[in-house]
PQR file of N, CA, C, O and H, with PARSE charges and radii, in Angstrom:
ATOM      1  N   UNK A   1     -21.445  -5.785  14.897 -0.4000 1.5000
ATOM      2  CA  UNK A   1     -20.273  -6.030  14.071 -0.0000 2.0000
ATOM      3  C   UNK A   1     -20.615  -5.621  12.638  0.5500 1.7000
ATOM      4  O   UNK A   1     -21.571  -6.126  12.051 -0.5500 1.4000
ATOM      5  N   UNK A   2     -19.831  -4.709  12.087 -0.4000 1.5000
ATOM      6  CA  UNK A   2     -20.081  -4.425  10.737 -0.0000 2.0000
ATOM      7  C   UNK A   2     -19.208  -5.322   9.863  0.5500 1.7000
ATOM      8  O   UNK A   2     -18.187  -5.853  10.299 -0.5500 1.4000
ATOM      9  H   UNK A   2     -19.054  -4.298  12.563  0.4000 1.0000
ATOM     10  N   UNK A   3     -19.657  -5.475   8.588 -0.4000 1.5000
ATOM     11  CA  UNK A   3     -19.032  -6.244   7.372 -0.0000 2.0000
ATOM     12  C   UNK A   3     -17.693  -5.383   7.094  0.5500 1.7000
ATOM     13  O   UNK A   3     -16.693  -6.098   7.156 -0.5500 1.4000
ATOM     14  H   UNK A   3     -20.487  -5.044   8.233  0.4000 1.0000
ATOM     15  N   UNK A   4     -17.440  -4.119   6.823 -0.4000 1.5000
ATOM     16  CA  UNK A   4     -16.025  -3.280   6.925 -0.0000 2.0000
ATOM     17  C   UNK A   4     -15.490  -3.739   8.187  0.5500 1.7000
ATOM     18  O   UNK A   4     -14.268  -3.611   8.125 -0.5500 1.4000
ATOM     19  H   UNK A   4     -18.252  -3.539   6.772  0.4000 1.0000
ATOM     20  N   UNK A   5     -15.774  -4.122   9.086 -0.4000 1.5000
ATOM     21  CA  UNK A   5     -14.329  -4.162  10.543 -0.0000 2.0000
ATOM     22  C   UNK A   5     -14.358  -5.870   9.971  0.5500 1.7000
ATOM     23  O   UNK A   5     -13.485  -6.437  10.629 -0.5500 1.4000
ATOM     24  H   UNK A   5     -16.767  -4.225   9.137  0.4000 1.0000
ATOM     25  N   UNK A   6     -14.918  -6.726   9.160 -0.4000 1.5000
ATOM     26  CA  UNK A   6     -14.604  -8.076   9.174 -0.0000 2.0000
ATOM     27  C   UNK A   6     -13.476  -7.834   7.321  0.5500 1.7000
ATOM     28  O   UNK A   6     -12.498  -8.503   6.987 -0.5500 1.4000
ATOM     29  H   UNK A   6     -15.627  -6.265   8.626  0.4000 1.0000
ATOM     30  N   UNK A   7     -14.037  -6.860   6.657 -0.4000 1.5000
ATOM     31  CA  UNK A   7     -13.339  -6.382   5.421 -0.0000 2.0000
ATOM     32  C   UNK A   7     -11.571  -6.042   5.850  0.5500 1.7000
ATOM     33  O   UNK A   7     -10.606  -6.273   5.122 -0.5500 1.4000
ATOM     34  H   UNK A   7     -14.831  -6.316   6.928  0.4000 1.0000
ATOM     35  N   UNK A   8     -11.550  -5.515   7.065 -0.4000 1.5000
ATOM     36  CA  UNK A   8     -10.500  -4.502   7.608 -0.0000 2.0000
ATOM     37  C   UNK A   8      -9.698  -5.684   8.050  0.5500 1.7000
ATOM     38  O   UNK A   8      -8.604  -5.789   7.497 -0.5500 1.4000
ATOM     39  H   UNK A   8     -12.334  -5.328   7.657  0.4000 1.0000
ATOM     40  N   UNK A   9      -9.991  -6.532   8.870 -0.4000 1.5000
ATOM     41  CA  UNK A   9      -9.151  -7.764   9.573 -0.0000 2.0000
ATOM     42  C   UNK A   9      -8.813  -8.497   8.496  0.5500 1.7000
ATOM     43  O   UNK A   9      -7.625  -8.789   8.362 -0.5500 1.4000
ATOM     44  H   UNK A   9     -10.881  -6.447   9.320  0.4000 1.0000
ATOM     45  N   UNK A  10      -9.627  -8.870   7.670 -0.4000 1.5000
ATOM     46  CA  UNK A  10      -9.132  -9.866   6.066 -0.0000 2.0000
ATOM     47  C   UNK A  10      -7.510  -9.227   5.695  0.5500 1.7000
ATOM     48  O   UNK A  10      -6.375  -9.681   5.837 -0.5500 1.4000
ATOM     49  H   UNK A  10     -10.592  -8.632   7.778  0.4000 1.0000
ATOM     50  N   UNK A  11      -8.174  -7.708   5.051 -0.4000 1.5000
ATOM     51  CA  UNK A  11      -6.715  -6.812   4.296 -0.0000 2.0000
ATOM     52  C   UNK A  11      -5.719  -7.248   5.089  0.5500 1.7000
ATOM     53  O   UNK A  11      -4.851  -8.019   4.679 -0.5500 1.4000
ATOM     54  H   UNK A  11      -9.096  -7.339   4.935  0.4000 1.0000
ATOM     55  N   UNK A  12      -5.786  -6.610   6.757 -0.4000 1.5000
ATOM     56  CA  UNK A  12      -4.531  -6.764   7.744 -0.0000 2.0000
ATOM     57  C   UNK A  12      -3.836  -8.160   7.332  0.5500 1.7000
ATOM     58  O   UNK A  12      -2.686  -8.208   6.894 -0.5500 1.4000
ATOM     59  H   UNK A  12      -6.491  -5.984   7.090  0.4000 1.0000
ATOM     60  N   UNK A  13      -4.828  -9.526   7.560 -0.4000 1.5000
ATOM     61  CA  UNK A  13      -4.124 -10.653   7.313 -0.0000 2.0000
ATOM     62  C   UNK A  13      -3.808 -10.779   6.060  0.5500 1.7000
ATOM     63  O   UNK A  13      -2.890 -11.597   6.000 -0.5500 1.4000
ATOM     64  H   UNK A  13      -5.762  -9.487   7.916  0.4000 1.0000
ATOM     65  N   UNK A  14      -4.149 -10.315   4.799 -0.4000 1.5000
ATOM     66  CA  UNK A  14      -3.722 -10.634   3.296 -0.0000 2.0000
ATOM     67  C   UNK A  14      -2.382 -10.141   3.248  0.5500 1.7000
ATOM     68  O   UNK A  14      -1.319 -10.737   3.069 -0.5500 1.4000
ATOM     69  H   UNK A  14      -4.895  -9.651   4.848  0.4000 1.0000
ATOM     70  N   UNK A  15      -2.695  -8.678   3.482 -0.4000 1.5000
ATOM     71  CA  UNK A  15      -0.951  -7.608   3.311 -0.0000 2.0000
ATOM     72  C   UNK A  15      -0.381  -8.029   4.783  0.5500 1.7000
ATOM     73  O   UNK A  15       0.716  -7.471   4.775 -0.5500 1.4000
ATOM     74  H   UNK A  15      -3.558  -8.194   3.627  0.4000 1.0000
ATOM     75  N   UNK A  16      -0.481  -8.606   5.875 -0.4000 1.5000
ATOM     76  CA  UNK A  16       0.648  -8.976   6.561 -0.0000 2.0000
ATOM     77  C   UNK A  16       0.863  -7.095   7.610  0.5500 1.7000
ATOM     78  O   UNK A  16       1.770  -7.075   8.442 -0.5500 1.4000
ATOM     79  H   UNK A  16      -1.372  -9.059   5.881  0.4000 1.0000
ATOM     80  N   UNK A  17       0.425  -6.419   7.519 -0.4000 1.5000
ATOM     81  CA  UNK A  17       0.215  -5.147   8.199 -0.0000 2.0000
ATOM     82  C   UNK A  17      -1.097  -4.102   8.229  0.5500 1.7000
ATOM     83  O   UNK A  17      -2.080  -4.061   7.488 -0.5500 1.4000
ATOM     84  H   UNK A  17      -0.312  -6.435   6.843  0.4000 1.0000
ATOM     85  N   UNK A  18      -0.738  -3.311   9.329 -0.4000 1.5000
ATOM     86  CA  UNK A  18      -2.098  -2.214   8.969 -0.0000 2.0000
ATOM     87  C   UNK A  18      -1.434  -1.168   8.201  0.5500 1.7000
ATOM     88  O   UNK A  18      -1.978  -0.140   8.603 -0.5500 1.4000
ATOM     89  H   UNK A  18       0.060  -3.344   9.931  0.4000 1.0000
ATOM     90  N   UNK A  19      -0.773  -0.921   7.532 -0.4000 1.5000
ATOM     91  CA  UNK A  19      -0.574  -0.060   7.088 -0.0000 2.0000
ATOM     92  C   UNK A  19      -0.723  -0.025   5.390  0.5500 1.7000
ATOM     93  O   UNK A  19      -1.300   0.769   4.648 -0.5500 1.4000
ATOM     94  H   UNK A  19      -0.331  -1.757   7.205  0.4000 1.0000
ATOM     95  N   UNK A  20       0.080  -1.280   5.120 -0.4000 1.5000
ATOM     96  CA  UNK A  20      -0.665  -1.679   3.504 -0.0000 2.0000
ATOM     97  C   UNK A  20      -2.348  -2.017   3.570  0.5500 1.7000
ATOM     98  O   UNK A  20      -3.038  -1.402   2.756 -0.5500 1.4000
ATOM     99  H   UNK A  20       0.548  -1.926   5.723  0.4000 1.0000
ATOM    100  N   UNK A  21      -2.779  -2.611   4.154 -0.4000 1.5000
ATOM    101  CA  UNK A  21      -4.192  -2.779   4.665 -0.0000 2.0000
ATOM    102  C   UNK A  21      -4.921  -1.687   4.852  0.5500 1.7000
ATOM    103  O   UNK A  21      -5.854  -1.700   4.050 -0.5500 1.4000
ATOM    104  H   UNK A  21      -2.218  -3.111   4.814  0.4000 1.0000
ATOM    105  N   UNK A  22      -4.942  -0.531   5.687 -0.4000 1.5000
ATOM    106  CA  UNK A  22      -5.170   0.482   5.097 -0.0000 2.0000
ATOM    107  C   UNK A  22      -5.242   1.700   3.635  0.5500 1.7000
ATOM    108  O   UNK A  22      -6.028   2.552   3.221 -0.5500 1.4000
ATOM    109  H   UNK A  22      -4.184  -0.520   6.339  0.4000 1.0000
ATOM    110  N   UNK A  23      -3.598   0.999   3.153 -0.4000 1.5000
ATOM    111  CA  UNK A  23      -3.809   1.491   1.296 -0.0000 2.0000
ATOM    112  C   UNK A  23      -4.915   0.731   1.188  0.5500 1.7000
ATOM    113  O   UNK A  23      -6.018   1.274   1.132 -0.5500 1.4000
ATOM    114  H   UNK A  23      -2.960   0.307   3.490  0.4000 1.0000
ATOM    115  N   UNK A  24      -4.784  -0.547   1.144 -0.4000 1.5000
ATOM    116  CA  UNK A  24      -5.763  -1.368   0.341 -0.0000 2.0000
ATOM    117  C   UNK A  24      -7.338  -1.127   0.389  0.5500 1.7000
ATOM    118  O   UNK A  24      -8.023  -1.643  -0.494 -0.5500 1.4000
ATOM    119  H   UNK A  24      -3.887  -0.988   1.189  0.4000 1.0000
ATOM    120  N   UNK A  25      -8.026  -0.245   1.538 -0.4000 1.5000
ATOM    121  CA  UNK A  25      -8.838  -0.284   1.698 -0.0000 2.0000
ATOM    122  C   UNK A  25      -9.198   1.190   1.675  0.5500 1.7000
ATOM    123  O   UNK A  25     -10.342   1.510   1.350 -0.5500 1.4000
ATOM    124  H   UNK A  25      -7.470   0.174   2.255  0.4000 1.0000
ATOM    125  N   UNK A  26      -8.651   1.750   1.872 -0.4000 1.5000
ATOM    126  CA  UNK A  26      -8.547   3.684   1.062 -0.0000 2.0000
ATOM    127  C   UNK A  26      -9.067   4.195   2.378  0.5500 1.7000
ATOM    128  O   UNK A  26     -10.052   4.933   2.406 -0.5500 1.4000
ATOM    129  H   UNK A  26      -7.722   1.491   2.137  0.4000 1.0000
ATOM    130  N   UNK A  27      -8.356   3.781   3.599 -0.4000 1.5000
ATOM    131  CA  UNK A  27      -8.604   4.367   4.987 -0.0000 2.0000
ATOM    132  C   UNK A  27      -7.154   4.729   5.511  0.5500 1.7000
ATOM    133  O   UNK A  27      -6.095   4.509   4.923 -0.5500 1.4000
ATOM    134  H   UNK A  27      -7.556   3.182   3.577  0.4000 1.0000
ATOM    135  N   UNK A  28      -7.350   5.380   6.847 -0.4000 1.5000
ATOM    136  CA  UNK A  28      -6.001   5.436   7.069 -0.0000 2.0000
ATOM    137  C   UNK A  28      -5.657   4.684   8.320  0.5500 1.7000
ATOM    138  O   UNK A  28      -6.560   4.110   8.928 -0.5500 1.4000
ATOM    139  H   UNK A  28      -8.211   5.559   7.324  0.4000 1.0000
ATOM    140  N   UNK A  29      -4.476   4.645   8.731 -0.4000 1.5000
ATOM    141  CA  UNK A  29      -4.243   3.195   9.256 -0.0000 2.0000
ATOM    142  C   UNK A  29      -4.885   3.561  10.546  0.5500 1.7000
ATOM    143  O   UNK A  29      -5.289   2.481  10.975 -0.5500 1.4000
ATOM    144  H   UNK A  29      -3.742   5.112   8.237  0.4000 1.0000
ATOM    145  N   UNK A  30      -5.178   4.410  11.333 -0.4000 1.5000
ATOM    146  CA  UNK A  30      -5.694   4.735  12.524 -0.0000 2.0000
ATOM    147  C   UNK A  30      -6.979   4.196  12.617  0.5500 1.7000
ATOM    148  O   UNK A  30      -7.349   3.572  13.611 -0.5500 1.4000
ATOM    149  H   UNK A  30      -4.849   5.288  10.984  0.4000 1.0000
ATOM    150  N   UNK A  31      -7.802   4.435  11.469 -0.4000 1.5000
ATOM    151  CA  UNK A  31      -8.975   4.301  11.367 -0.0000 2.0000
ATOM    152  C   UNK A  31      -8.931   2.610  11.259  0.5500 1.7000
ATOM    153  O   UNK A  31      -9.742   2.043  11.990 -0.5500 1.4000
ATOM    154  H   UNK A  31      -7.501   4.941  10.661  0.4000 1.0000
ATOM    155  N   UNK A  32      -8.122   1.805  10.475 -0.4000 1.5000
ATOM    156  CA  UNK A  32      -8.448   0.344  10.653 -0.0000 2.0000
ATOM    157  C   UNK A  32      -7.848  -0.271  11.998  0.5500 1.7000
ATOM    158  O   UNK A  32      -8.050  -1.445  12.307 -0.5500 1.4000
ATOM    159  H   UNK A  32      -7.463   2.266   9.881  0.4000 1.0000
ATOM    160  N   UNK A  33      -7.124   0.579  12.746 -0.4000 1.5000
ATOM    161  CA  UNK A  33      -6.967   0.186  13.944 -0.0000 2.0000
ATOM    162  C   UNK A  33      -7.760   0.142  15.068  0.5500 1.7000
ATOM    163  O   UNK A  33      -7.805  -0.626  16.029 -0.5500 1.4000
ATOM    164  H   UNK A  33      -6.961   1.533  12.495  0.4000 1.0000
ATOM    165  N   UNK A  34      -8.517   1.353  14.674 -0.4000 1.5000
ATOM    166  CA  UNK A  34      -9.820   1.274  15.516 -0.0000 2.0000
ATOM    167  C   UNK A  34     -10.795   1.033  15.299  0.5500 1.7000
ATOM    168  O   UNK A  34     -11.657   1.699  15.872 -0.5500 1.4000
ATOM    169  H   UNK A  34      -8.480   1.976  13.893  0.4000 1.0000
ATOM    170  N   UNK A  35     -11.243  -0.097  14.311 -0.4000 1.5000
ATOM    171  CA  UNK A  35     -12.334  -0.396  13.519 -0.0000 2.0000
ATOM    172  C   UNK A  35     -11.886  -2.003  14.060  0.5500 1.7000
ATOM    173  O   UNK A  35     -12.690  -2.909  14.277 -0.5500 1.4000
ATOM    174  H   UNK A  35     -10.542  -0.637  13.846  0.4000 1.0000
ATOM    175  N   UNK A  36     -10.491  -2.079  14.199 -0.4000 1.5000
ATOM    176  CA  UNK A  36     -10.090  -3.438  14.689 -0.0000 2.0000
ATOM    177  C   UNK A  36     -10.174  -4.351  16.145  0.5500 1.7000
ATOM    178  O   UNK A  36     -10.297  -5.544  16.422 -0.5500 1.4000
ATOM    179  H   UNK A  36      -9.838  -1.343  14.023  0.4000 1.0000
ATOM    180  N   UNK A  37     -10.004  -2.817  17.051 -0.4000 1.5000
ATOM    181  CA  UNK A  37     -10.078  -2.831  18.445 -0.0000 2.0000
ATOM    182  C   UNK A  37     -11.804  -3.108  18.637  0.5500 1.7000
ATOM    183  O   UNK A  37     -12.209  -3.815  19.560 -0.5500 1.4000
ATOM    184  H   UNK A  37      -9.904  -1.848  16.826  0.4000 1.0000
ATOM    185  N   UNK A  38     -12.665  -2.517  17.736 -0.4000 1.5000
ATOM    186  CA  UNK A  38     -13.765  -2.235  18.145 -0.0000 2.0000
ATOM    187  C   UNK A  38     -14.782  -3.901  18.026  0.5500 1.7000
ATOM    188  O   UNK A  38     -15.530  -4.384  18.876 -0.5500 1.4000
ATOM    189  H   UNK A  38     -12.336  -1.942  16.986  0.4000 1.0000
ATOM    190  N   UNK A  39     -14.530  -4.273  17.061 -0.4000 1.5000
ATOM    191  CA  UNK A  39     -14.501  -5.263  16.890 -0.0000 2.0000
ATOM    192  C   UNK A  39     -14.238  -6.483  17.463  0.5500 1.7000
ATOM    193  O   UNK A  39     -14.975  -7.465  17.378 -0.5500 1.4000
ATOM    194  H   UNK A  39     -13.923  -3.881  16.370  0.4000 1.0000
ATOM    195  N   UNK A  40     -12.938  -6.412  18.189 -0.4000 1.5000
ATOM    196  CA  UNK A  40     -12.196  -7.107  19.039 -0.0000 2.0000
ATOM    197  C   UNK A  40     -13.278  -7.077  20.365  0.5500 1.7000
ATOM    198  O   UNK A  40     -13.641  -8.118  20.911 -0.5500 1.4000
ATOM    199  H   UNK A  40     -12.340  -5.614  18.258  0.4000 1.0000
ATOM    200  N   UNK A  41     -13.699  -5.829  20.761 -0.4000 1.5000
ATOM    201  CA  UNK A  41     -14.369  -5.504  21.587 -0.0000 2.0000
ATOM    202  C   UNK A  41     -16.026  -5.861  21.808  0.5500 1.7000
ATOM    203  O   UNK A  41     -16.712  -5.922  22.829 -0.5500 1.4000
ATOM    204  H   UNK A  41     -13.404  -4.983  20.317  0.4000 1.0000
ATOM    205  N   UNK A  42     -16.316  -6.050  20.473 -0.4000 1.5000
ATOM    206  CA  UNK A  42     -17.780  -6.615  20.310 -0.0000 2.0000
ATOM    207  C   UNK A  42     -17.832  -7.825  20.355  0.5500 1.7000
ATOM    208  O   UNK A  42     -18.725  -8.229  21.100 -0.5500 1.4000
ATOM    209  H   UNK A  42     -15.759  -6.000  19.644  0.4000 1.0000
ATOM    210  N   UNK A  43     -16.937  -8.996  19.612 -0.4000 1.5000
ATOM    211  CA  UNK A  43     -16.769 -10.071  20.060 -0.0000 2.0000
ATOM    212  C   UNK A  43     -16.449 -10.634  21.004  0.5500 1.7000
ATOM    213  O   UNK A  43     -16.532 -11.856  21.131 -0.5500 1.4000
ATOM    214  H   UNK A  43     -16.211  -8.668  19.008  0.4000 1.0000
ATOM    215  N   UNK A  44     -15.979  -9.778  21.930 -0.4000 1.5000
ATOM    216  CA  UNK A  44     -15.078  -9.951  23.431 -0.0000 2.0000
ATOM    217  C   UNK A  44     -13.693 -11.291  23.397  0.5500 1.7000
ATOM    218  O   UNK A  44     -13.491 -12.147  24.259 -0.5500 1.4000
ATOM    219  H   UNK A  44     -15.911  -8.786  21.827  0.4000 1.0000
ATOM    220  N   UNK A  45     -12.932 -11.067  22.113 -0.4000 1.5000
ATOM    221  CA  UNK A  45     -11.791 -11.592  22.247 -0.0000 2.0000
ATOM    222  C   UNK A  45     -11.183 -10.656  21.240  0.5500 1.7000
ATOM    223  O   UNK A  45     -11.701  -9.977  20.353 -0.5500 1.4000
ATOM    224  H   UNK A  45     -13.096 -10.373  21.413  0.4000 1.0000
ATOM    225  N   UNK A  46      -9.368 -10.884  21.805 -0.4000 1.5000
ATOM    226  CA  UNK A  46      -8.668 -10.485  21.350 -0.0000 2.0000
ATOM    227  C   UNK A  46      -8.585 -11.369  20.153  0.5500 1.7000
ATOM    228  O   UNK A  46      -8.723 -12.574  20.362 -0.5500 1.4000
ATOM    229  H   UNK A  46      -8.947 -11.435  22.525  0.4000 1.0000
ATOM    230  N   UNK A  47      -8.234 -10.664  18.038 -0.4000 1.5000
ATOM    231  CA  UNK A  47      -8.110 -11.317  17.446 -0.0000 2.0000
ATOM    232  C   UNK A  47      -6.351 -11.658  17.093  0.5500 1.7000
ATOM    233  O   UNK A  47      -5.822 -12.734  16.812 -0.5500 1.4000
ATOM    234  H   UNK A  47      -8.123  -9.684  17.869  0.4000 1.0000
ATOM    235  N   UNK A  48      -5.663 -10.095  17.259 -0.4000 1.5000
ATOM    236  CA  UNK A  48      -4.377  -9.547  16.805 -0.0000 2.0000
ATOM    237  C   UNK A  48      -4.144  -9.401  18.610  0.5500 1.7000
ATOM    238  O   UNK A  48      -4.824  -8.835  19.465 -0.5500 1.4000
ATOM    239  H   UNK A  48      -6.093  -9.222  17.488  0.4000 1.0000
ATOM    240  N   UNK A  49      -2.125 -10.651  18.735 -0.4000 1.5000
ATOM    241  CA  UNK A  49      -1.781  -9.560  19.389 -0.0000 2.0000
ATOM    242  C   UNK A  49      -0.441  -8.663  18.607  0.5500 1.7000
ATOM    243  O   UNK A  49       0.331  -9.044  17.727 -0.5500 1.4000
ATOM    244  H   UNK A  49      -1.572 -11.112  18.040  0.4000 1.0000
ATOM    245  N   UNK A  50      -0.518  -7.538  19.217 -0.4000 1.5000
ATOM    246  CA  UNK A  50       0.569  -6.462  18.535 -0.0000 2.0000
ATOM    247  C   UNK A  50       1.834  -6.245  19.187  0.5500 1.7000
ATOM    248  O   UNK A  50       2.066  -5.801  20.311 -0.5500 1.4000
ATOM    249  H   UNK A  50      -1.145  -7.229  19.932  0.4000 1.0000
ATOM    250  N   UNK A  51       2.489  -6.578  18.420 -0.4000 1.5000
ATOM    251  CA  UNK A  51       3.815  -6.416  18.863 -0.0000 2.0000
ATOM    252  C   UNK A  51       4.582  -5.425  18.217  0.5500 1.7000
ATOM    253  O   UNK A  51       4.247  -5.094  17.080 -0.5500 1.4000
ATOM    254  H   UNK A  51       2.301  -6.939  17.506  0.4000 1.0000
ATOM    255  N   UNK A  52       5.563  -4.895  18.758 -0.4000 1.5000
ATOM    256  CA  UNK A  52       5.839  -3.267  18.182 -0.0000 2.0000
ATOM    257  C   UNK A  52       5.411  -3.057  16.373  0.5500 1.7000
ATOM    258  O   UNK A  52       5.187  -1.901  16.014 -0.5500 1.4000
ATOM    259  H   UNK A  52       5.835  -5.164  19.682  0.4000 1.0000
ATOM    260  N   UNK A  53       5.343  -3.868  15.615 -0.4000 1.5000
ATOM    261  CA  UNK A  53       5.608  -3.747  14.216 -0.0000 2.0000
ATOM    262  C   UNK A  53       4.786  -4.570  14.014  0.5500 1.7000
ATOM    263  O   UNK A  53       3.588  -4.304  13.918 -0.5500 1.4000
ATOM    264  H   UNK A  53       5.525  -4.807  15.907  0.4000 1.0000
ATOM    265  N   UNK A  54       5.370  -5.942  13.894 -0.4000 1.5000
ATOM    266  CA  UNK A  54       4.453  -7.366  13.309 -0.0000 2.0000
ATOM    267  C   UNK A  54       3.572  -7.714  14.198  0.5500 1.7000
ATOM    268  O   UNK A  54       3.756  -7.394  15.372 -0.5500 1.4000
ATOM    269  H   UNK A  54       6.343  -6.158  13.972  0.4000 1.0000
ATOM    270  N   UNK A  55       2.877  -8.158  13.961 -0.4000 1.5000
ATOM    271  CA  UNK A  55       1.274  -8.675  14.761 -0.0000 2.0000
ATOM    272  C   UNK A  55       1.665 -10.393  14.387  0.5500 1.7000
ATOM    273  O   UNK A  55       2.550 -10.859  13.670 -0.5500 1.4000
ATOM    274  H   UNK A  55       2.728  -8.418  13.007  0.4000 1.0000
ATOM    275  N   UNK A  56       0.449 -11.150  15.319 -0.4000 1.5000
ATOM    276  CA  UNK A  56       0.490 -12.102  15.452 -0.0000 2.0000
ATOM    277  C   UNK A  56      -1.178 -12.687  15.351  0.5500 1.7000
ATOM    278  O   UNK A  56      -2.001 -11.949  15.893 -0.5500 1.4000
ATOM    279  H   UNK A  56      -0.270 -10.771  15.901  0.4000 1.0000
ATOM    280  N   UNK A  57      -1.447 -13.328  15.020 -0.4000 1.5000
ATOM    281  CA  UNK A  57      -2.790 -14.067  15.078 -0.0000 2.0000
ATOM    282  C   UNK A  57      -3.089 -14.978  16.185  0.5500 1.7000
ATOM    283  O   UNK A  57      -3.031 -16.113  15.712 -0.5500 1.4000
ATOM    284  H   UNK A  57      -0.778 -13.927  14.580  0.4000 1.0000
ATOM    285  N   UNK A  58      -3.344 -15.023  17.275 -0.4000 1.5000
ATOM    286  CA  UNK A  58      -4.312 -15.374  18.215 -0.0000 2.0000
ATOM    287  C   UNK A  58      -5.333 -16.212  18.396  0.5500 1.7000
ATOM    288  O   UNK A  58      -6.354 -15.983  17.747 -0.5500 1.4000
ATOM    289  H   UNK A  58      -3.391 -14.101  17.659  0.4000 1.0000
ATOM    290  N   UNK A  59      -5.308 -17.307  19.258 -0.4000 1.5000
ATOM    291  CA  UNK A  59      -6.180 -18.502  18.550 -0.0000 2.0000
ATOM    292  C   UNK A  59      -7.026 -18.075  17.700  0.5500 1.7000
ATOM    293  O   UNK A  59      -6.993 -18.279  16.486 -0.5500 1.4000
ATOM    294  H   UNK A  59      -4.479 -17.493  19.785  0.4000 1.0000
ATOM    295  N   UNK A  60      -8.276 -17.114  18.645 -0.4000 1.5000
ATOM    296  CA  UNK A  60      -9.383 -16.305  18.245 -0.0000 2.0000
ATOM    297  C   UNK A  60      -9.702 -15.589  16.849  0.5500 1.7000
ATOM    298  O   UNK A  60     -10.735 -15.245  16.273 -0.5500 1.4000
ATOM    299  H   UNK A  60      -8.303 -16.949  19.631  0.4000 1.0000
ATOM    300  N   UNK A  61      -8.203 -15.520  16.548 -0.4000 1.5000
ATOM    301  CA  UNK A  61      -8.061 -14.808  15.087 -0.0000 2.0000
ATOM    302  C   UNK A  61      -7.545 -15.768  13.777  0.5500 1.7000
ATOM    303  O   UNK A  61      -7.169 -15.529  12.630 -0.5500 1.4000
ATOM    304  H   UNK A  61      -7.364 -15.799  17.015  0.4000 1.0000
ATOM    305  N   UNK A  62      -7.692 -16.685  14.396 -0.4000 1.5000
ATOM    306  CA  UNK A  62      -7.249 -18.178  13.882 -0.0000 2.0000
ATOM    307  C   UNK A  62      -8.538 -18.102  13.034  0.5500 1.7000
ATOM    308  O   UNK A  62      -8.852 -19.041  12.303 -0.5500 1.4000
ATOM    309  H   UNK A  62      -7.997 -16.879  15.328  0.4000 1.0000
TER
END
């Protein structure tokens, strides 16, 4: 787990999207999406679930 994919999940929850979250972090939103999944994947829980637009926080992401 790197300190940027725990940097990347913070932004998402501060700005409320990946897409301002990405401005905020001078990536593009693909890249914090898959910095997010990967993550998700190293911890072996889901943190975000995604719903077409807005996301939701997940116990795990609690």
């Amino acid at each position: 787990m790197l300190f940027r994919q725990i940097e990347y999940f913070q932004a998402i929850i501060e700005t409320g999207n990946f897409y301002q979250a990405a401005e905020k972090c001078n990536v593009s939103q693909s890249a914090i999406s898959q910095q997010i999944k990967k993550l998700e994947q190293e911890l072996g829980v889901k943190l975000l679930d995604r719903h077409n637009r807005p996301f939701s926080l997940t116990p795990a992401g609690e």
